[in-house]
C-alpha positions as CSV (number, residue, x, y, z in Angstrom):
1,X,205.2,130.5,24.1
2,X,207.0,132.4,21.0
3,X,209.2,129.7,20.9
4,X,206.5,126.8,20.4
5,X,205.4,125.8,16.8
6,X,202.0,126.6,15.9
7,X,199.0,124.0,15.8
8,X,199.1,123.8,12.2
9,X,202.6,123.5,11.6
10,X,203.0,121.0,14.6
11,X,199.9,118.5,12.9
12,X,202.0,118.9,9.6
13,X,205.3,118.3,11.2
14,X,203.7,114.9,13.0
15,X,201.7,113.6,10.6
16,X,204.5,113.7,8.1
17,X,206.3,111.2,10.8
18,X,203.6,109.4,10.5
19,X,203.6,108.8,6.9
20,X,207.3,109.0,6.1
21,X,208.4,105.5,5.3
22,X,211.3,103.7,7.1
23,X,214.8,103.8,6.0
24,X,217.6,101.0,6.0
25,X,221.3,102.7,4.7
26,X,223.2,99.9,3.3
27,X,226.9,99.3,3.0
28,X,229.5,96.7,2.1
29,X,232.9,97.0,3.9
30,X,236.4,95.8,4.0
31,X,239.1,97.4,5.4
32,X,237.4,100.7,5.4
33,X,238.3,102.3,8.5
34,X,239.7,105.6,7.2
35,X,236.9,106.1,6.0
36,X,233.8,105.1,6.9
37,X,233.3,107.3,10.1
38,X,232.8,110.1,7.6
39,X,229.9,108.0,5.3
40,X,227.9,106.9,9.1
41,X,227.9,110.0,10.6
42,X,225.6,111.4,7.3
43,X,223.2,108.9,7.8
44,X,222.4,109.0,11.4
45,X,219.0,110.2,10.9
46,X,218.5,106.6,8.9
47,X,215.9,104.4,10.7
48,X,218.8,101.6,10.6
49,X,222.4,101.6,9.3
50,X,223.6,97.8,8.2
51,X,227.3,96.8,7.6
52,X,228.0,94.1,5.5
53,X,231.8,93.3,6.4
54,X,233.9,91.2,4.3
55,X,236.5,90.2,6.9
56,X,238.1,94.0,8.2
57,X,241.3,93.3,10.1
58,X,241.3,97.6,10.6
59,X,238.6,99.0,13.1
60,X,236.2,99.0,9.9
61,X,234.3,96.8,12.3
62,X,234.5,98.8,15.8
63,X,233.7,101.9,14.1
64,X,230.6,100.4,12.5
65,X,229.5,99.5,15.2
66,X,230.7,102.8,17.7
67,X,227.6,104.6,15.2
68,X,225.2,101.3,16.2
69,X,225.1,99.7,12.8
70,X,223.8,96.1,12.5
71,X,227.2,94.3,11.5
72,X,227.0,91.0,9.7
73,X,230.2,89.2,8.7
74,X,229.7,87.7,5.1
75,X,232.7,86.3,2.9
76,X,233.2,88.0,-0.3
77,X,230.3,87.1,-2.9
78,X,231.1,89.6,-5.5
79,X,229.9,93.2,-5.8
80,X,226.7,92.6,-6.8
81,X,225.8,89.7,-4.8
82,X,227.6,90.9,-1.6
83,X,225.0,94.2,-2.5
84,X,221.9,91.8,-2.5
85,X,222.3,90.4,0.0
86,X,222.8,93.7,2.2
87,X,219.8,94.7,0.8
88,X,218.4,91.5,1.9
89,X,219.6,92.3,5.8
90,X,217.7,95.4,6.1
91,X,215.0,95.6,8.1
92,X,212.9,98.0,5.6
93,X,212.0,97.8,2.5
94,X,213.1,101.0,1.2
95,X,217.3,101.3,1.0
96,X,219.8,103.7,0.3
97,X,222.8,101.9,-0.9
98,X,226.5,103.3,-0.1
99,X,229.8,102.7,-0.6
100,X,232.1,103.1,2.5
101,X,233.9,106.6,0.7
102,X,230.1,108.2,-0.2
103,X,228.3,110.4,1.8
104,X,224.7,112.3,0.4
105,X,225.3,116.2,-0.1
106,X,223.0,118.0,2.6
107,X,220.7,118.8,-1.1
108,X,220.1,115.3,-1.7
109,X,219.7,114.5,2.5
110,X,217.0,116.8,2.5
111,X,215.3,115.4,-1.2
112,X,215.4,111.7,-0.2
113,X,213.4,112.8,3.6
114,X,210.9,114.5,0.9
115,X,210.8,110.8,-0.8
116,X,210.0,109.0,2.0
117,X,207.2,111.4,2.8
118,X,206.1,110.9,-0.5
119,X,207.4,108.7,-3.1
120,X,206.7,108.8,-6.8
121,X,208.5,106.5,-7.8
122,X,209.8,103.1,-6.7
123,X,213.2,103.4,-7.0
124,X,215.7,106.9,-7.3
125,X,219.4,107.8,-9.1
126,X,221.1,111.4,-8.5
127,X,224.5,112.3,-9.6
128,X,227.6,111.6,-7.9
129,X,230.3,113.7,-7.7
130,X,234.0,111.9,-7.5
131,X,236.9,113.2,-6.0
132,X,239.8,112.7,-7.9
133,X,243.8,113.7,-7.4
134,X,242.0,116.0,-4.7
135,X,239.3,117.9,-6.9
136,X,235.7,116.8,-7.2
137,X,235.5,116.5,-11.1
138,X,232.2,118.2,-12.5
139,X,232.3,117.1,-16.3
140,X,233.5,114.1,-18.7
141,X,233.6,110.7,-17.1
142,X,233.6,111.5,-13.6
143,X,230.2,113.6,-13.3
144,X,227.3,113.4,-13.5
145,X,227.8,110.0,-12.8
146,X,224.5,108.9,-12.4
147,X,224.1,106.0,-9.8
148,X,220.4,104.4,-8.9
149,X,221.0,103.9,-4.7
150,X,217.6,104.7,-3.0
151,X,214.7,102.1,-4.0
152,X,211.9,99.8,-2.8
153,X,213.3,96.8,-2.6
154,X,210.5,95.1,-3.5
155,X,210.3,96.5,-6.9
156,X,214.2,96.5,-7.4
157,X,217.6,95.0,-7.0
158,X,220.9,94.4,-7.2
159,X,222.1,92.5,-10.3
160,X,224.4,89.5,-10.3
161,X,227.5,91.0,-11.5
162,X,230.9,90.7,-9.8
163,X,231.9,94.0,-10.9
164,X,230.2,96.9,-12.5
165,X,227.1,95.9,-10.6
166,X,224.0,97.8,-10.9
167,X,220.3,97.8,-9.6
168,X,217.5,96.1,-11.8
169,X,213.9,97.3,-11.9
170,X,211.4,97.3,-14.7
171,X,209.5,99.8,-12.8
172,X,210.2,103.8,-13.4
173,X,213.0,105.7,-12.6
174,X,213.1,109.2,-11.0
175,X,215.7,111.7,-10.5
176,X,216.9,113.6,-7.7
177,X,219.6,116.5,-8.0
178,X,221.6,116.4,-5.1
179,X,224.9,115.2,-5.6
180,X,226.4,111.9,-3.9
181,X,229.8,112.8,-2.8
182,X,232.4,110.2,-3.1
183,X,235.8,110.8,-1.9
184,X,237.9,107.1,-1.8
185,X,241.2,109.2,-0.4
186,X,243.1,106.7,-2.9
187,X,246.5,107.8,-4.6
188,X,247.1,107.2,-8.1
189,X,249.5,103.7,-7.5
190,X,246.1,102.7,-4.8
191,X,243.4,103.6,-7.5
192,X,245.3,102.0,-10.7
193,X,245.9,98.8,-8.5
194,X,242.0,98.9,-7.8
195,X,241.7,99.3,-11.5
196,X,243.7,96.3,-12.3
197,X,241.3,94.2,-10.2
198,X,238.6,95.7,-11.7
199,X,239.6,94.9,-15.3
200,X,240.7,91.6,-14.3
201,X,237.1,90.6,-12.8
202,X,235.6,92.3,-15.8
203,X,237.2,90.2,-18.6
204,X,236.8,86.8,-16.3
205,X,233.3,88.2,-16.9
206,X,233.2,88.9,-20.6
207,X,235.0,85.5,-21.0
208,X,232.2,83.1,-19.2
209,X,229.6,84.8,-21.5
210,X,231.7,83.6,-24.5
211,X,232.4,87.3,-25.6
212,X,235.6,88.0,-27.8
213,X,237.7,90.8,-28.2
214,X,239.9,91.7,-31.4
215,X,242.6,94.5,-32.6
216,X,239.7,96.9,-33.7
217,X,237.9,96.6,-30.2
218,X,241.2,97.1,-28.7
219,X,242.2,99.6,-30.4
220,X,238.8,101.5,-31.0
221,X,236.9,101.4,-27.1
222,X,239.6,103.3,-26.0
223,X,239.5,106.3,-28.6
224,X,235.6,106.0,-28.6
225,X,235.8,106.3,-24.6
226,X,238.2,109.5,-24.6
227,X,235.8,111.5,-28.0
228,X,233.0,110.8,-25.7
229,X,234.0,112.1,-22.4
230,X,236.7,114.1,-22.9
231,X,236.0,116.0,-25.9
232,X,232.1,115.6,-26.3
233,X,231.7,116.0,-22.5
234,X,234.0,118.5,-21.6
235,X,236.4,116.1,-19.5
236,X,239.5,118.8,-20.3
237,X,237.3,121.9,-18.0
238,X,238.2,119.4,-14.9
239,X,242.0,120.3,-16.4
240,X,244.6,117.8,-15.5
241,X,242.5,115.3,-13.1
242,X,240.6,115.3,-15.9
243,X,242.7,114.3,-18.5
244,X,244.0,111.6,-15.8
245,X,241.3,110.4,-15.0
246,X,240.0,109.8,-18.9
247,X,243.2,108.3,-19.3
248,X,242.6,105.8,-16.9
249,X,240.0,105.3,-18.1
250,X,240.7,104.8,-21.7
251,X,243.6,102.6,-20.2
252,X,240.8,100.3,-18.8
253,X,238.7,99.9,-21.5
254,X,241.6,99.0,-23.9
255,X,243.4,96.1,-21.0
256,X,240.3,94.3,-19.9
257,X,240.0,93.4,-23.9
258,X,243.9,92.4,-23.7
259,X,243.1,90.5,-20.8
260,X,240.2,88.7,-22.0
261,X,242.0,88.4,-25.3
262,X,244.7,86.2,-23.1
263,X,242.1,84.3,-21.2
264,X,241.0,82.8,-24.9
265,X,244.5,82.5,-26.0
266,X,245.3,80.6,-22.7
267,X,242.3,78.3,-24.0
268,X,243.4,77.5,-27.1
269,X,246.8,76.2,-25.7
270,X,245.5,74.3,-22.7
């Protein structure tokens, strides 16, 4: 009998299943097999896991499907769309959105359960903490880090960008505290190639909206980017993956101009 909950904590305990609102985890995949096992197994308590697969010739697929997610097979749309659309899949209306190398700290588990008891708000960020050359960086660029994953989606979504997507909502944000641990297990030449895509999409981007780019944006972004988060923001305490990282960084911001810069010049000479 010692071992059996009291009335009172038992009618709290099942009325708060009662009331806690259902849970869709969302992901997009592709070829992420080493390591998505990690990113399921710290959702299992979700009311429904959904994989959005982009055409995985690893066992992105098997796996999703070994820890029962819903798997849909959907061509590549874009970040955003693909996102939406994801979103769109799930069977409830509130979502926490993942990335296949993300996985919520055990803190933020336990604060998004308290949500869904209770929400104040319609839609949630919380920091994320990215591993980088094998050290979860706590300052500059890399953290906080804040991302917006858990919402209604009836009052938010996804936006249309192909890259550097990020949820829309004209409602009221909160804040959690956990952290949102992303590890992507990339090396340097891996993440700098995922960087060249990224730069690429982002100045195909900047060049459909008719933006332009000259020597003092070039030259400027860059130095502006590395003040701000390496100086102002105390990048350099992460010590060297922290100056690598900002100097990836400042590498971006200064090649997606030169590439969009080229994508006018290309115009100009068709």
């Amino acid at each position: 009998m010692d071992a059996l909950l009291p009335v009172s904590s038992l009618y709290k305990w099942v009325n708060q299943e009662k009331m806690r609102r259902p849970l869709s985890v969302v992901l997009i995949t592709k070829n992420a097999a080493s390591q998505l096992e990690k990113t399921l197994a710290s959702v299992q308590w979700a009311d429904e896991i959904v994989v959005v697969d982009s055409g995985s010739t690893d066992d992105t697929v098997a796996i999703a499907s070994a820890y029962k997610a819903k798997v849909i097979h959907q061509d590549w749309l874009g970040f955003g769309p693909q996102k939406q659309l994801a979103v769109a899949k799930a069977s409830h209306d509130w979502v926490l959105c993942l990335d296949a190398d993300e996985w919520p700290s055990e803190k933020l588990t336990n604060e998004i359960k308290d949500v869904l008891n209770n929400p104040q708000a319609e839609a949630y960020r919380f920091p994320r903490s990215n591993r980088f050359m094998g050290r979860f960086l706590k300052h500059g660029e890399g953290y906080p880090d804040w991302s917006l994953r858990l919402f209604n989606r009836q009052a938010a979504r996804w936006s249309d960008d192909l890259v550097h997507e990020y949820v829309q909502t004209d409602k009221p944000v909160a804040a959690l505290t956990g952290d949102l641990m992303h590890e992507s297990g990339e090396d340097i030449a891996l993440y700098l190639n995922k960087q060249n895509r990224y730069t690429t999409l982002q100045a195909e981007t900047l060049y459909k909206r008719g933006k332009k780019a000259g020597w003092g944006r070039l030259v400027f972004s860059p130095l502006l980017r590395f003040i701000k988060f390496y100086l102002v923001r105390r990048g350099f305490l992460d010590g060297l993956p922290g100056l690598v990282h900002i100097s990836i960084g400042c590498f971006n911001s200064y090649i997606k101009y030169a590439k969009l810069n080229e994508l006018h010049r290309l115009e100009r000479e068709k």
